[in-house]
C-alpha positions as CSV (number, residue, x, y, z in Angstrom):
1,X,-5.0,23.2,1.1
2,X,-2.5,20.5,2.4
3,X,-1.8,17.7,0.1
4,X,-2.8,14.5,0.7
5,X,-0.8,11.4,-1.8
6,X,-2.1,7.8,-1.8
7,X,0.0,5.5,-3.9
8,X,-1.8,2.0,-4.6
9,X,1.2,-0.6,-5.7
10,X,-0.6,-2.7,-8.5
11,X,-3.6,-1.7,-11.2
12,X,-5.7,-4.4,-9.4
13,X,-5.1,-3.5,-5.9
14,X,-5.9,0.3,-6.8
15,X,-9.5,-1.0,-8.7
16,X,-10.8,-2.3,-5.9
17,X,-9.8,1.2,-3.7
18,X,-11.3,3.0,-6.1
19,X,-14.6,1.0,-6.5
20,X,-14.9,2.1,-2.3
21,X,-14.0,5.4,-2.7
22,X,-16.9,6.1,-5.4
23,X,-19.6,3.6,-4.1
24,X,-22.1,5.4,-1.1
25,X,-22.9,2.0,0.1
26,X,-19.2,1.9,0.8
27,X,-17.4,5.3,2.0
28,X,-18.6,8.4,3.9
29,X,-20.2,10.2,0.9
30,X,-21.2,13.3,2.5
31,X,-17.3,14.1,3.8
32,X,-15.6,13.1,0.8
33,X,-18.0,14.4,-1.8
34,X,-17.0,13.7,-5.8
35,X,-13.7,13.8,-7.2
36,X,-13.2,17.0,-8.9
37,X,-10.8,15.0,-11.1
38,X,-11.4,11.3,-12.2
39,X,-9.4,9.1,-14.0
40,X,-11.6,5.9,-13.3
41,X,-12.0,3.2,-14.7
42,X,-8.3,2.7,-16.7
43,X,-8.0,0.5,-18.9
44,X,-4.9,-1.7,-18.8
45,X,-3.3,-1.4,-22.1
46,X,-2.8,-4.3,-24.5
47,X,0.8,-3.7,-25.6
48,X,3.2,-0.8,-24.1
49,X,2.2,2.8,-24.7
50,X,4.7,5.9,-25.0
51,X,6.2,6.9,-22.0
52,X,3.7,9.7,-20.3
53,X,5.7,12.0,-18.8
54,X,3.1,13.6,-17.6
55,X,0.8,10.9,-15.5
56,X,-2.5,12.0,-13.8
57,X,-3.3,10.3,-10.5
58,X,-6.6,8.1,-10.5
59,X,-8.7,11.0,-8.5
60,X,-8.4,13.5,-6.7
61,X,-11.1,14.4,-3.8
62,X,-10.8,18.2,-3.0
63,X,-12.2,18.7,0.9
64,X,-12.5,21.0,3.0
65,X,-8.8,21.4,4.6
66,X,-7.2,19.0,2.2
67,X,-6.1,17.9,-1.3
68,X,-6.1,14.2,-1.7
69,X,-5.2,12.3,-4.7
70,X,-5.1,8.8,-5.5
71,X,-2.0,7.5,-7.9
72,X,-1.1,3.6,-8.9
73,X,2.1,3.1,-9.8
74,X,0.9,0.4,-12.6
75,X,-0.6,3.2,-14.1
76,X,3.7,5.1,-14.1
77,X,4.4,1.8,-16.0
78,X,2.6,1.6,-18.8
79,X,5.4,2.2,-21.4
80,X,6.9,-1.6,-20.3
81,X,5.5,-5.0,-21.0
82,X,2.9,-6.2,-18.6
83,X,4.9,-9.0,-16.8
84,X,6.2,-9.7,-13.3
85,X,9.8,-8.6,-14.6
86,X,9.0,-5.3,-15.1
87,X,5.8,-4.6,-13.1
88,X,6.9,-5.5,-10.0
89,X,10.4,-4.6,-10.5
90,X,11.2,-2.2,-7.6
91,X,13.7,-0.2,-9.5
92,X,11.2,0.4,-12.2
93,X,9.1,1.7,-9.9
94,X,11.7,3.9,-8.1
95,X,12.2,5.4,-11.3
96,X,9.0,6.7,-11.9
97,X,7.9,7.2,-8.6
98,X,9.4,10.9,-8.4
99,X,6.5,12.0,-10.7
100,X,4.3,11.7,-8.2
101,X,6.0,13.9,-5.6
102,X,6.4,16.8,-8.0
103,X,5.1,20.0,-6.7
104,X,4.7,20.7,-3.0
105,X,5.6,18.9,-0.8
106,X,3.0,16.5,0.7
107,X,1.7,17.0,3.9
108,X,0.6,13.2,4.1
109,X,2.2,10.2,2.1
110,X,0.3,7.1,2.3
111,X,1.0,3.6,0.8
112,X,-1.4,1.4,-0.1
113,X,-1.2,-2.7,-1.3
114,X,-1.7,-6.2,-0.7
115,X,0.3,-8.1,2.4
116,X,1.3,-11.2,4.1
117,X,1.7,-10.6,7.5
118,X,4.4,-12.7,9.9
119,X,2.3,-15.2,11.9
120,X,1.0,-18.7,12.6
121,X,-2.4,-16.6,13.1
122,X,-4.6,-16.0,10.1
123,X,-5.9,-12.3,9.9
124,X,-6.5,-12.8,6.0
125,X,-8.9,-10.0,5.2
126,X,-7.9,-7.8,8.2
127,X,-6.0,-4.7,7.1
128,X,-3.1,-3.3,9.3
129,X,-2.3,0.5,9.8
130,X,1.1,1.5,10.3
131,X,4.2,4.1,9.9
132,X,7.4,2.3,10.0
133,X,9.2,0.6,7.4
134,X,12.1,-2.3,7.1
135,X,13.5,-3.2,4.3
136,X,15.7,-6.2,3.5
137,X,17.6,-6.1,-0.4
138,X,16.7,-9.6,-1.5
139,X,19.0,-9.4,-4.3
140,X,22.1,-7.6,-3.6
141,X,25.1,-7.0,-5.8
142,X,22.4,-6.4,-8.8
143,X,21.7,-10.4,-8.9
144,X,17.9,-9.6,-10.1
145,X,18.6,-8.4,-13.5
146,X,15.8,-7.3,-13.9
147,X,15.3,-5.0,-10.5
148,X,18.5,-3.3,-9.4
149,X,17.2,-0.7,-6.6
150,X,20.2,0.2,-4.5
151,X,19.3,3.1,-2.8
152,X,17.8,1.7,0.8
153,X,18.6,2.5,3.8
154,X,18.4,-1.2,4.2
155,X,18.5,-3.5,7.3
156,X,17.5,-0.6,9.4
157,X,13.9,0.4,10.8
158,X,12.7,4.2,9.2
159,X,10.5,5.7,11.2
160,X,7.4,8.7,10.4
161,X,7.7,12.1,10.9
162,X,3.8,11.3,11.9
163,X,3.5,12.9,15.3
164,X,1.1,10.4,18.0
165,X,-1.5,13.1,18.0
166,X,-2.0,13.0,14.6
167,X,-2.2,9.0,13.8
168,X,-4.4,8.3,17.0
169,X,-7.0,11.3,15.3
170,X,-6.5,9.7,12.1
171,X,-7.3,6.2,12.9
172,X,-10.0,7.0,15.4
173,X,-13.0,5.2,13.0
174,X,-16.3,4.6,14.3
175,X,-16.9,0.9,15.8
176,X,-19.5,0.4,12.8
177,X,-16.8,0.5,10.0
178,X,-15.3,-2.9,10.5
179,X,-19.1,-3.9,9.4
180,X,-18.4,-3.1,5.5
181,X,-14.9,-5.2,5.3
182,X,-15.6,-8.4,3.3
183,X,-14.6,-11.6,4.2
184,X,-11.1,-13.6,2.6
185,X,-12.7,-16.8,0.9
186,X,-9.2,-18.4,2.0
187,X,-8.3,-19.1,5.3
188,X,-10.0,-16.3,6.3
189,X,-9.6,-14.1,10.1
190,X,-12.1,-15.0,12.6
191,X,-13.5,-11.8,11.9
192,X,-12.4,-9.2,9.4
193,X,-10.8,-6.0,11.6
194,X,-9.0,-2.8,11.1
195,X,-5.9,-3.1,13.6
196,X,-4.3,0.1,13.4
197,X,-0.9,1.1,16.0
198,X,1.7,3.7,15.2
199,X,4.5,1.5,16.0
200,X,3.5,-1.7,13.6
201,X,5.7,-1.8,10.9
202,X,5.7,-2.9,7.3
203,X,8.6,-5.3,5.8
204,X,9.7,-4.9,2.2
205,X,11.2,-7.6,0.1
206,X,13.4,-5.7,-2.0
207,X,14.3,-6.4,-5.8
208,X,11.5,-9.3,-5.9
209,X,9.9,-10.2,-9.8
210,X,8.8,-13.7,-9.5
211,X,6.0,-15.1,-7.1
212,X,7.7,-18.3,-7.0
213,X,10.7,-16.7,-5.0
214,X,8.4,-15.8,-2.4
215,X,9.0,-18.4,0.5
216,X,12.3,-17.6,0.2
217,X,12.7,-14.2,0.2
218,X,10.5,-13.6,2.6
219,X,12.2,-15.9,5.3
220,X,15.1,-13.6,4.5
221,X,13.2,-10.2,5.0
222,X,11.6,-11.9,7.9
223,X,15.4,-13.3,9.0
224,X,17.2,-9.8,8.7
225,X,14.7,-8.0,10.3
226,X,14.3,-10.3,13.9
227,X,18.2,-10.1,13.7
228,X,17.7,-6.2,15.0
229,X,14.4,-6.0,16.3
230,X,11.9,-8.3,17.9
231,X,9.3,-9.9,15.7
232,X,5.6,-8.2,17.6
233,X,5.5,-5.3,15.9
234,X,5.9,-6.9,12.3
235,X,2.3,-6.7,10.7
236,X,3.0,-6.2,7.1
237,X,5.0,-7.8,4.4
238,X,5.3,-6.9,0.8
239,X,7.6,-5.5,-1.6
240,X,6.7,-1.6,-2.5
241,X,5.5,0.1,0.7
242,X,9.2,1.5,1.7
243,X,9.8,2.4,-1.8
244,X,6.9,5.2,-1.5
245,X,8.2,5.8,1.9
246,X,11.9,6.4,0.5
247,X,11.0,9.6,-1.7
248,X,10.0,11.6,0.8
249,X,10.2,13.0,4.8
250,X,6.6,13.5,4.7
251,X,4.6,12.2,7.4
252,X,4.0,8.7,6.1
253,X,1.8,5.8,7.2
254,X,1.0,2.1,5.8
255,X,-2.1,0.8,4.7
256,X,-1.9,-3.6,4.0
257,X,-4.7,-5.4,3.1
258,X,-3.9,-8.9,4.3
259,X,-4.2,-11.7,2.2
260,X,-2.0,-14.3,3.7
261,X,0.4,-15.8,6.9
262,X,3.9,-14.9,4.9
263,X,5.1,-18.8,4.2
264,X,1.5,-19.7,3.2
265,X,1.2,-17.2,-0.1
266,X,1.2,-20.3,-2.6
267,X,-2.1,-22.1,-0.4
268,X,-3.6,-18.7,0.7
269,X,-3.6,-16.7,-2.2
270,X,-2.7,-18.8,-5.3
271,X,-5.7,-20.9,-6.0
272,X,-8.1,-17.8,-5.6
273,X,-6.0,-15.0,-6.3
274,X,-8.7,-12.6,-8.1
275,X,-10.9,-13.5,-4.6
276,X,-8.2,-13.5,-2.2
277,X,-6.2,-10.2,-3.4
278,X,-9.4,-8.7,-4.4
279,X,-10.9,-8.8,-0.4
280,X,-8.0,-7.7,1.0
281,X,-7.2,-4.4,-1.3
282,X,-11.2,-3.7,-0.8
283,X,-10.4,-3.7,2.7
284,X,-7.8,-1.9,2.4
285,X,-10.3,0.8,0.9
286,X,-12.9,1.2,3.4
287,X,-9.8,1.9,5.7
288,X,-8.7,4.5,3.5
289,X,-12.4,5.9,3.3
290,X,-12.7,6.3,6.5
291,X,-9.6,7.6,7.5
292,X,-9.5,10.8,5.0
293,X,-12.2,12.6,6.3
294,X,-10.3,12.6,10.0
295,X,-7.5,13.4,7.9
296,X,-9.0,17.0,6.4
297,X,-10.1,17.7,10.2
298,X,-6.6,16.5,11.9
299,X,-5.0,18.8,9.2
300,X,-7.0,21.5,9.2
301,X,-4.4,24.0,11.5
């Protein structure tokens, strides 16, 4: 069996994935069958637990070629409090991520989260599929406190070992799956569409714990990143994709949900956040449905 790793960034980004993955108005029931393990719902806790060294991901579907299990990383971090300083710290994530990649080696990683995405044009409630990843250190010198990830490689573009033939038979979905996607309540796309291209690539904001810094630090990802390369291929922006990508070689690919032009996060997102994020990491979902079961066949040499 060839093993197949999802990693969802936050606890309510990974809900609404899972809420896809087990509903048969949703997903292709008959090719990804039931989970033969299930850790769904989880509960947030109310106050920090133990450390679990020994975290279970959310499920895991067992097909016919393929292992695939579903992780969230808010689920490694439940011995810290529950606020931005230490949730969406990325070097508290780095150090827990390992966990996850113990075992063999994965055949498939895949990231999973919510995303602005660098444009003028509104595609809030599309979801972009990608494989590379920039990532720009927004805090350098260990000037976040609270998140001091040093690791990289930053200011430079990190490609997939994902061969062509394997993301085009990954990504080849039938025309009627862009039919289940929902619909952002703000600012939403003309119409809600899976735009998937090997060569898109995700942007990470590095070492980011407090909304409010957004604007900025994402002008500077945005900034370092059009210093090197040209802006086109730029579909993504978020903080935690390239720190699943940086723990292993494995053939990797990106999954965003999109729920926002990057500079418009505090009018796009804020005011409706449940609604906003909510759409986009469902989206995100019936991508990721429909993708594994071309997955067990791509991978079934």
């Amino acid at each position: 069996m060839k093993r197949i790793v999802i990693i969802v960034n936050k606890w309510w980004e990974c809900d609404p994935v899972m809420n896809v993955l087990l509903n048969d108005n949703a997903r292709p029931a008959k090719a990804l069958g039931w989970p033969t393990t299930l850790n769904h719902p989880h509960r947030q806790p109310s106050a920090p637990l133990p450390l679990n060294p020994n975290p279970q991901p959310r499920a895991i579907f067992a097909l016919k070629n393929t292992s695939v299990e579903i992780w969230c990383i808010s689920d490694l971090l439940e011995h810290l409090p529950n606020t931005g300083q230490y949730q969406s710290s990325s070097q508290r994530k780095v150090e827990r991520l390992p966990v996850v990649f113990k075992g063999n080696t994965p055949d498939l990683v895949v990231a999973v989260g919510t995303a602005g995405l660098p444009s003028n044009v509104t595609e809030n409630g599309s979801v972009m599929i990608g494989t590379g990843i920039f990532m720009h250190d927004c805090h350098p010198n260990g000037t976040n406190a609270n998140s001091q990830w040093n690791d990289g490689p930053f200011e430079k573009l990190l490609t997939s070992a994902i061969t062509a033939q394997l993301f085009g038979a990954i990504t080849k979905l039938d025309p009627s799956v862009p039919n289940l996607l929902f619909v952002a309540p703000l600012n939403p796309a003309w119409k809600s569409r899976i735009l998937m291209n090997q060569d898109y690539i995700a942007l990470g904001a590095v070492n980011v714990t407090d909304y409010a810094e957004y604007d900025q630090t994402d002008q500077a990802t945005i900034d370092a990143y059009t210093a090197k390369y040209p802006i086109r291929n730029a579909k993504s922006l978020e903080t935690t994709h390239g720190l699943i990508r940086a723990q292993s070689n494995a053939p990797f690919m990106f999954v965003s949900g999109i729920t926002d032009r990057v500079g418009s996060f505090h009018d796009e997102v804020d005011s409706r956040s449940y609604a906003q994020n909510t759409v986009a990491a469902h989206n995100a979902g019936i991508a990721i449905a429909w993708t594994l079961p071309n997955v067990d066949v791509a991978l079934s040499g």
